[in-house]
C-alpha positions in Angstrom: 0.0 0.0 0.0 1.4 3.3 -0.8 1.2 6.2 1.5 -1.6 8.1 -1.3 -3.3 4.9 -0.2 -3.0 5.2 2.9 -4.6 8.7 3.2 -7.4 7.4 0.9 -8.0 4.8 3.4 -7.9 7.2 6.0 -10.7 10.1 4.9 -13.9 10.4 6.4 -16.3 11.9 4.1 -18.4 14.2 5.4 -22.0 13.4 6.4 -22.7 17.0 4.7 -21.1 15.3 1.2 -22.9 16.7 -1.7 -22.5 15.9 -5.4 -21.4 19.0 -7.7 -19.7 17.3 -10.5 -18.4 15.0 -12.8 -14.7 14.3 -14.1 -14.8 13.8 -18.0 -11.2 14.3 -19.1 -7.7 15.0 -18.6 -6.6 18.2 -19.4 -3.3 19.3 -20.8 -0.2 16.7 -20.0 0.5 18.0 -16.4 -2.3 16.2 -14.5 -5.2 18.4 -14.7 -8.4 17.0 -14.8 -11.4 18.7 -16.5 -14.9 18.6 -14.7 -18.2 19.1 -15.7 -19.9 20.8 -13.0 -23.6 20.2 -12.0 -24.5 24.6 -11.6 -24.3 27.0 -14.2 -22.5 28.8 -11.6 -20.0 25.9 -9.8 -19.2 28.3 -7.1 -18.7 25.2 -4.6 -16.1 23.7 -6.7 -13.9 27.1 -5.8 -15.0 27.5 -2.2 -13.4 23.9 -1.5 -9.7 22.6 -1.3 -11.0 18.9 -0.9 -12.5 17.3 -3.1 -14.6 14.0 -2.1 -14.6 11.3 -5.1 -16.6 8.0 -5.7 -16.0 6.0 -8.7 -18.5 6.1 -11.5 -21.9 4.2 -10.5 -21.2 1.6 -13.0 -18.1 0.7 -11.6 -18.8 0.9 -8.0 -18.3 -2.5 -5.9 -16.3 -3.5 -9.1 -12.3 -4.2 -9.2 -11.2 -1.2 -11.5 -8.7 -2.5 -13.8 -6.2 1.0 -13.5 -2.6 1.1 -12.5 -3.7 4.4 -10.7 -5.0 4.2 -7.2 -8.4 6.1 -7.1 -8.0 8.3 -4.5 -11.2 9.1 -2.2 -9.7 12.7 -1.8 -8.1 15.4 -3.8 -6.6 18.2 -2.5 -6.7 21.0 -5.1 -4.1 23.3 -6.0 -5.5 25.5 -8.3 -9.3 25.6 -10.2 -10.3 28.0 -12.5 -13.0 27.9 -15.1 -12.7 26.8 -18.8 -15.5 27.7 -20.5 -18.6 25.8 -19.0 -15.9 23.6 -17.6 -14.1 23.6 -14.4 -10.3 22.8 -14.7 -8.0 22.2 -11.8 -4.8 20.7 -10.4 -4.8 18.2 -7.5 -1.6 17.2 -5.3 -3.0 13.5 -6.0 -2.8 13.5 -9.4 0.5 13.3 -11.0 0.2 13.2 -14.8 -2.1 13.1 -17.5 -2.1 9.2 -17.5 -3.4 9.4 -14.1 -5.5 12.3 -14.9 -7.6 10.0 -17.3 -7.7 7.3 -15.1 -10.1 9.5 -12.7 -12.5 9.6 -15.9 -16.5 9.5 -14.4 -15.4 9.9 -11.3 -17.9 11.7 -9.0 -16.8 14.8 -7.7 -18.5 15.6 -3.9 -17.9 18.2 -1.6 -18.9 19.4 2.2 -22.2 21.2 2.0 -20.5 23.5 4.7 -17.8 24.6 2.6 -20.4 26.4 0.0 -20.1 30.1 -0.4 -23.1 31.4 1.9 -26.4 32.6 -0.5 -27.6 35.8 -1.1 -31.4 36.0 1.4 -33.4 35.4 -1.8 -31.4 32.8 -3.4 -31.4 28.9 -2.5 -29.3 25.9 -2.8 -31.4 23.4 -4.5 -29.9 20.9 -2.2 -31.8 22.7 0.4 -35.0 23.1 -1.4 -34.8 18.9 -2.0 -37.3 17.3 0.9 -39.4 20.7 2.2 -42.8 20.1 2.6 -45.0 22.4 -0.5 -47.8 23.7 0.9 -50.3 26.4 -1.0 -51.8 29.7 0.7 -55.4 27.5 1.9 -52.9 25.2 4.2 -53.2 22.6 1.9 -50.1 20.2 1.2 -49.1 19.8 -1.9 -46.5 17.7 -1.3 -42.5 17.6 -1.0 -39.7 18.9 -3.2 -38.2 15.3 -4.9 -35.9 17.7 -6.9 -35.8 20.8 -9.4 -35.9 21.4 -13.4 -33.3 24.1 -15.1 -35.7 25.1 -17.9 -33.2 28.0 -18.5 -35.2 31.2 -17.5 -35.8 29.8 -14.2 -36.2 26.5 -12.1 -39.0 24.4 -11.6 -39.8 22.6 -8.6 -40.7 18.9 -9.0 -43.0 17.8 -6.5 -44.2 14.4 -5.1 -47.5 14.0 -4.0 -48.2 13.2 -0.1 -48.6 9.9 0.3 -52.1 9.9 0.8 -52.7 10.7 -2.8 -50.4 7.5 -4.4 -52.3 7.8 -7.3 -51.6 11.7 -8.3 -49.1 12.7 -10.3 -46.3 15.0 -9.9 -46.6 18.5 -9.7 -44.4 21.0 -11.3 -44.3 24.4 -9.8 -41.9 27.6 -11.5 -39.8 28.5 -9.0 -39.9 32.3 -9.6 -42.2 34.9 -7.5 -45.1 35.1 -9.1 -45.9 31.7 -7.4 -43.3 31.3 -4.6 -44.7 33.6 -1.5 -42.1 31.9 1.1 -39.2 29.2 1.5 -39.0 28.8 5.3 -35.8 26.9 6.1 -36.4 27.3 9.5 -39.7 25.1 9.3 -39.0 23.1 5.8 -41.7 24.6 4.4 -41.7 26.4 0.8 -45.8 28.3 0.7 -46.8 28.6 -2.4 -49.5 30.4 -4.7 -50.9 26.8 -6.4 -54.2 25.1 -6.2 -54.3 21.5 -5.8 -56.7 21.0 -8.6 -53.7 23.0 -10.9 
């Protein structure tokens, strides 16, 4: 075992771990790798210095046939952006070769490290299991994700389990129907009937 192993072994991840990425490429001959980031603004992969990494879900709980250890940590050197790519530089990572053996790798880091959001602006994350309720008190259901339709977001919502048989709800996640995201009491009020 060498000692890159060794610290690999060693990492705890943190319970916070949040997905913001995928690494598609080497980039350059010096061992940067390229990443396609899940935001159109992958602000979390700069507020970070480690990086959290799980092996592609097809290969996971499979032997991966690589000369290069697949670290469950990178520490970054440098990031910057590269057109709707992130690039960046990890101690970990030597050359190219074992830039492209990280390829699909799943790129995760601490929910606590993300820059802090402006009052009116969310994490999806965050918006992902609050309770949807519309002005009458009735509930809607709970936030199973979001949609980027470009202009804004849409939030995807499951129906309580009372109605098994309804289908999911899509609400636009912009003012005109959104009167209040209370993190406080996971609860997003919104201007929507149930009959919508």
């Amino acid at each position: 075992m060498t000692a890159a192993d060794a610290a690999s072994a060693d990492v705890v991840w943190p319970e916070d771990a949040v997905e913001v990425g995928r690494i598609v490429d080497a980039f350059g001959v010096k061992g940067w790798i390229k990443i396609e980031p899940f935001s159109p603004d992958p602000q979390a992969l700069f507020s970070s210095r480690r990086w959290f990494l799980s092996a592609p879900q097809a290969q996971q709980g499979t032997r991966r046939e690589s000369a290069v250890a697949w670290p469950s940590v990178l520490r970054i050197a440098e990031v910057r952006e590269h057109g709707e790519m992130v690039v960046a530089r990890a101690a970990e990572i030597a050359d190219r070769d074992a830039a492209r053996a990280l390829r699909g790798g799943r790129v995760f880091v601490s929910r606590a490290s993300f820059p802090t959001a402006d009052p009116d602006e969310f994490y999806w994350v965050d918006l992902i299991g609050l309770q949807v309720v519309n002005r009458q008190g009735e509930v809607l259901g709970t936030v199973a994700g979001l949609l980027d339709t470009g202009p804004h977001s849409v939030l995807r919502i499951t129906p309580p389990s009372n109605e098994a048989e309804a289908d999911e709800r899509l609400v636009p996640f912009v003012a005109a129907y959104i009167d209040e995201v209370n993190m406080n009491e996971q609860r997003i009020t919104v201007d929507w009937g149930v009959d919508y």
